[in-house]
N, C-alpha and C positions, 0 to 999 in steps of 0.2 A: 355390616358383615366384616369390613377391613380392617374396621376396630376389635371388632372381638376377637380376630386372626392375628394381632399385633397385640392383643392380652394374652391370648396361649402362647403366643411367639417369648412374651417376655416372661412367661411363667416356665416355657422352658428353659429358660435361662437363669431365672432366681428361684429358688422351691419356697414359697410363702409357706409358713406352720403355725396356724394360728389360732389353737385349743383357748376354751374360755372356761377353765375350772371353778369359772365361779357360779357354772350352771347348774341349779336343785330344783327346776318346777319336778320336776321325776318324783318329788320327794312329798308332793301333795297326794300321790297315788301310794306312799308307804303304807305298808300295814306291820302293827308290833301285835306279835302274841308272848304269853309268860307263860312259864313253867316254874316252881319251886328251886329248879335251882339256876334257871336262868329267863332270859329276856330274849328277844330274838325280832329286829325290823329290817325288813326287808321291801324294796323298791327296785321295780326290772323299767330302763331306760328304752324307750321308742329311737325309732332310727335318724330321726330328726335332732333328738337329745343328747344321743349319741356321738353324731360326727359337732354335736357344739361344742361339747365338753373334750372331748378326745381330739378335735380338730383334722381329723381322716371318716372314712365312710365305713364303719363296721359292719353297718348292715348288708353291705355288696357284698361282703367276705364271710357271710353266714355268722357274724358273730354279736351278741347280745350281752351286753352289761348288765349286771344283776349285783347292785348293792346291798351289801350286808350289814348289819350289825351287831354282835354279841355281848351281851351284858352276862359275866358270871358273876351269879348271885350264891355260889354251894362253896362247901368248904374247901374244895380240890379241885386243882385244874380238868377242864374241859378241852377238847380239840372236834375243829369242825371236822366234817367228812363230804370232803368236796364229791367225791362222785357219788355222793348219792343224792346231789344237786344235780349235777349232769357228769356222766363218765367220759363222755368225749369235753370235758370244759378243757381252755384253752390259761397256760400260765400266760403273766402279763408279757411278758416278752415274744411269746410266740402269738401274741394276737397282736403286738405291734409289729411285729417283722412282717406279717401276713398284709399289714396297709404302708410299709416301707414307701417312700418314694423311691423312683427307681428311673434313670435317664432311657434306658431304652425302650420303658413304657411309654415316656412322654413324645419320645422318636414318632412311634408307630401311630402313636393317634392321630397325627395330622397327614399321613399317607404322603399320596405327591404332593400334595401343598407345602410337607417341608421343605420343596426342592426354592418355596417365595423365599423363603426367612434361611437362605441356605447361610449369608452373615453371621445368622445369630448363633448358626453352629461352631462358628470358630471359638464362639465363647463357652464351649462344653467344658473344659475343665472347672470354669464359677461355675458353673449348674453341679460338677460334682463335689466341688467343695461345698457350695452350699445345702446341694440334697442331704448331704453327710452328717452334718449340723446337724439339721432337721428331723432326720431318722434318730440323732443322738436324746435332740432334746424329745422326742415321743418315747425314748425307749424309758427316759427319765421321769416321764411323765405317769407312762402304766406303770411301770414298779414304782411310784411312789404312790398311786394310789389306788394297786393290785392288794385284795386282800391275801394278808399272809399267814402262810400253814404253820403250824406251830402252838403248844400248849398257852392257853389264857388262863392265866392265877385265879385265884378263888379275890371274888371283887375288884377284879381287873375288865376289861373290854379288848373288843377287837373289832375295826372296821375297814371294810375296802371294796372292791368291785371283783367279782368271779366273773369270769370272760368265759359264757356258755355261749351252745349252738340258738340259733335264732327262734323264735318262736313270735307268732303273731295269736291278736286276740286276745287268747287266756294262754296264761304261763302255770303249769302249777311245778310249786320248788318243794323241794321237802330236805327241809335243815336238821341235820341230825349230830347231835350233839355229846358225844362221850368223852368218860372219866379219862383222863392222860396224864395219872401220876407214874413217872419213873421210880426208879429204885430210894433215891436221896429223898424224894418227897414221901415215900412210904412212908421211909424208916422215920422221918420228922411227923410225921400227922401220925403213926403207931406205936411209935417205941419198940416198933421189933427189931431183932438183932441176929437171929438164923438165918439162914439163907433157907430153908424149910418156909418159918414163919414169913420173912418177905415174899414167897412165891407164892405163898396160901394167902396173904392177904393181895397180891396182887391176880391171883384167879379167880377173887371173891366175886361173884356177880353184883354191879354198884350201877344206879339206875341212869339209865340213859333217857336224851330230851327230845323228842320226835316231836318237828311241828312241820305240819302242811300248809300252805299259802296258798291260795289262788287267785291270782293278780290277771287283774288285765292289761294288753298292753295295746297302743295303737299302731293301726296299722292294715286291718283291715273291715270293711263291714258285716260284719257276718249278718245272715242271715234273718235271726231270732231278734236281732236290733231292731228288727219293722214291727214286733209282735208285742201287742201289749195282752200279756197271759188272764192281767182282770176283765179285759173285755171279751175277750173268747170266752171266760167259762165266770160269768157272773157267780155273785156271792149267794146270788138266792135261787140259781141252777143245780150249788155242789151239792152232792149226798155221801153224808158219810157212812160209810159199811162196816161191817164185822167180817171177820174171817170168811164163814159159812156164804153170806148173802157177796162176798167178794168174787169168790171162786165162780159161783153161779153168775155173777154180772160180767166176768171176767171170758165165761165161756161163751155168753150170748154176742158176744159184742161182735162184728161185720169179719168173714173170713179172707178178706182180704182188699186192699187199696180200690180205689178204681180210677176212671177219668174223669175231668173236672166235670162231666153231666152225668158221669153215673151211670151208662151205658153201656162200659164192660167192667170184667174184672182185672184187676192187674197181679200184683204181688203178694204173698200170704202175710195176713199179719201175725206175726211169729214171737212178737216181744212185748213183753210190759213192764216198765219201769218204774219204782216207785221212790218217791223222793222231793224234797225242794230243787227248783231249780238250780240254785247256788251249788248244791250237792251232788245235782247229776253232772253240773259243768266242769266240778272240781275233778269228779271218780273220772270221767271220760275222757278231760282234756290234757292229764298226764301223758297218755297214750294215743287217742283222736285228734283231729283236726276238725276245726269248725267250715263252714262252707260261705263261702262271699255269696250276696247278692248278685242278682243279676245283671250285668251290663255291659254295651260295648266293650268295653276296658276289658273284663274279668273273661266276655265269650272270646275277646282276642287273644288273652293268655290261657284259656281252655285248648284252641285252634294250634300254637304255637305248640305247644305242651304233646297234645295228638300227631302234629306233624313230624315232631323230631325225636315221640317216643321219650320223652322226658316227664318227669315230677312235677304236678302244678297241685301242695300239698292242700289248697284252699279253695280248689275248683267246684263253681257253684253246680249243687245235686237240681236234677229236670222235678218237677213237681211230680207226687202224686195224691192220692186224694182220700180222705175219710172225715168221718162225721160235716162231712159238704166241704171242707176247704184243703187247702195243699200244707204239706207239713210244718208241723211249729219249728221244730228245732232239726237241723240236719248237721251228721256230722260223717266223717271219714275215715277210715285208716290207708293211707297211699303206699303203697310198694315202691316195686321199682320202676314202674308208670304210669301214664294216667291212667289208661286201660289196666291197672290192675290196682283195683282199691275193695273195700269192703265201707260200702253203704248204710248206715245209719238213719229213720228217718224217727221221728218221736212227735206224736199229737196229742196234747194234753184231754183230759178226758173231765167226767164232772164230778169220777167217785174221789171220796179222799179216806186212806187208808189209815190206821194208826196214827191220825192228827197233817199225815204227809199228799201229799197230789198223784192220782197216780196217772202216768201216759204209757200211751198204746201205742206202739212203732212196730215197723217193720225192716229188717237187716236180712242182706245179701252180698253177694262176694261176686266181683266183675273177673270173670276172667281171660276177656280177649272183646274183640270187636267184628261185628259184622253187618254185612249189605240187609238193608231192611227201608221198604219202601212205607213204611208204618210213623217214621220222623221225619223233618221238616230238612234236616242233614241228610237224610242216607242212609246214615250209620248208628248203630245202636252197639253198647254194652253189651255182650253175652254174660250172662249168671250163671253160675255152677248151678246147675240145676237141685243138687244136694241142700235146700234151703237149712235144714236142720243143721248142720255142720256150721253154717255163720251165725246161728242163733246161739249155739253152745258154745262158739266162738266167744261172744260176747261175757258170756258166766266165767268162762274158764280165765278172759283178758281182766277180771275185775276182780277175779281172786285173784289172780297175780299180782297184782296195784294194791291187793289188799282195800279194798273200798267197798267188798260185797257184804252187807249185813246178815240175807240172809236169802236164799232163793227156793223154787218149786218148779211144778207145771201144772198148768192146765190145759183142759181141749179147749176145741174153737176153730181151728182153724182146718179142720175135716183132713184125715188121712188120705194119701192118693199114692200110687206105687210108682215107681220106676219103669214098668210096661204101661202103664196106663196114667201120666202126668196132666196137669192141668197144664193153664199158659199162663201168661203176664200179657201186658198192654203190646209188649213190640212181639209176640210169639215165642219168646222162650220157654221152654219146658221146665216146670219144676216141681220136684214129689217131695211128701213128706209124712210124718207119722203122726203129723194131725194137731200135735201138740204147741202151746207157746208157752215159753219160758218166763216165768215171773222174777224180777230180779229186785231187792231192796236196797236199794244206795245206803252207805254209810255215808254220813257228814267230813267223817276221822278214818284215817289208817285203823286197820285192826289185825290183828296177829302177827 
């Protein structure tokens, strides 16, 4: 212990900075996609990868490296559109300032203990010469290799790291790519000479390059990692349907969850989703989170999370139950707390639609917490009892992401009114119009 207090002691005193840019395993998880007029590989860095390369902790400061690469392949300059990678992304220098070393941070961490190593303080001026440096050469290090904004010639490139907010799991990025000729490159690649003709060929609509990634990153376990989808729904169980026989299979199937023995009922099942699973991760995980397994670990940052009314955006979902087991895949959308998320649950099923899988889930919206002697806690999730409302939730969130092919509804799931509500597993009330929402993943952005 004396030792390691006489290594902070001396770390107060010299700021070591010691980034290893020669770090690319990140680069084994790239993926390149083409377009006609260009190329586009992209690799999002885990928080490990991170503080190697960078030599500071980005992931404590919520921030995520995502390397780019642009190949223009078309006749006219192109320019990326960083926010529509992320709007809150962070330029290289405001994401190094954000992991600065700083002497009065290194003050504070050792508490009264600074009062052992009070010596080593008379040597605070080396500590800020040398934090100085160190802040210098980091700031040297992102901007040299921060991707930079700015037109890329026609068969030219451009590569660097965008400093986005953090995301664990799956990351999905979407690089978007347009024409960025100025006035002087018009008039060279048209030979127009008006200022009429310049503005008409620069209103001309000229095609732009939209690619979706969906990368995983590590960092946490989710979930659906324990779930192997061929042995839940064997190959000589699936039946594939037509429209007509869908709708009908569609409406018979169970109105709602239940507990692991089948002995009540819990939540309506209100959703069905159809898709590869690659496809539903990609539409979903722009805007959802995925949910950790269950563990010491994950139930003590659940705990934490509850007690201090904070964000725990990965917090593992309680089981519930259809066609005999607890759900395949769970995902989330977190507010501004734990108690306020909307709930996602998805179990693959055996029909397969249009060549695609289709799953039966059920979505609901938490909106507070209360005393319920029904959990092994205490405490239970209150639901908007309005079940409909987080199911259309769901349609309305995937046309906005543009990932919805094509949606409907079906019965199934039996009408109940607002005077006269069912319940769920812990007694919450929830009414609805009977109906569940059919939703068809697209693979690709559309409209």
């Amino acid at each position: 212990m004396i030792t390691a207090l006489f290594r902070r002691a001396w770390h107060l005193v010299i700021t070591p900075y010691t980034p290893d840019p020669s770090v690319t395993r990140f680069m084994e998880r790239a993926q390149t996609q083409e377009a006609p007029q260009a190329a586009v590989t992209v690799a999002v860095l885990g928080g490990h990868e991170s503080r190697d390369l960078f030599g500071v902790d980005l992931a404590r400061r919520g921030i995520q490296p995502v390397f780019l690469r642009v190949e223009n392949r078309s006749p006219e300059p192109l320019r990326l559109q960083l926010v529509g990678i992320d709007p809150r992304y962070f330029t290289p220098l405001e994401a190094a300032a954000s992991v600065h070393f700083s002497i009065l941070r290194r003050l504070s961490a050792f508490g009264l203990l600074g009062w052992l190593f009070l010596p080593f303080l008379l040597l605070v001026p080396l500590k800020l010469v040398t934090a100085r440096r160190a802040n210098e050469r980091m700031d040297d290090l992102f901007r040299e290799r921060g991707f930079r904004l700015g037109p890329i010639g026609p068969g030219g490139s451009a590569e660097g790291f965008v400093f986005t907010t953090l995301d664990l799991g799956t990351k999905v990025i979407h690089v978007r790519l347009v024409p960025a000729g100025d006035i002087r490159e018009i008039v060279e690649r048209t030979g127009a000479t008006s200022t009429a003709d310049i503005l008409a060929h620069a209103a001309a609509p000229r095609p732009v390059v939209d690619l979706t990634f969906t990368m995983s990153v590590p960092g946490i376990a989710a979930d659906y990692l324990r779930r192997d989808f061929d042995e839940i729904v064997p190959a000589s169980t699936v039946e594939v349907v037509g429209l007509p026989d869908l709708v009908e299979r569609l409406e018979r199937m169970p109105a709602t969850t239940t507990n692991a023995r089948e002995t009540r009922e819990g939540d309506p099942v209100n959703l069905v989703v159809i898709g590869e699973f690659p496809a539903i991760l990609g539409a979903f995980a722009a805007r959802w989170d995925e949910s950790e397994t269950i563990t010491l670990a994950t139930c003590w940052k659940t705990v934490k999370a509850f007690l201090l009314g904070s964000s725990y955006r990965y917090s593992p979902v309680s089981a519930l139950h259809l066609f005999g087991r607890a759900q395949d895949i769970a995902l989330q959308r977190t507010r501004h707390s734990i108690n306020e998320r909307i709930h996602l649950r998805l179990w693959l099923s055996t029909l397969v639609f249009a060549g695609r899988p289709v799953w039966v889930g059920q979505v609901s919206r938490d909106i507070g917490v209360r005393f319920t002697t029904k959990a092994w806690n205490l405490t239970t999730h209150r639901i908007d009892p309005d079940v409909d409302e987080s199911r259309d939730y769901c349609v309305e969130d995937l046309t906005l992401a543009g990932r919805l092919a094509a949606t409907g509804y079906v019965g199934g799931v039996g009408a109940c009114s607002r005077q006269a509500p069912r319940r769920n597993l812990t007694g919450d009330p929830w009414h609805s119009d009977g109906r569940r929402a059919v939703i068809v993943v697209s693979p690709n952005r559309v409209g």
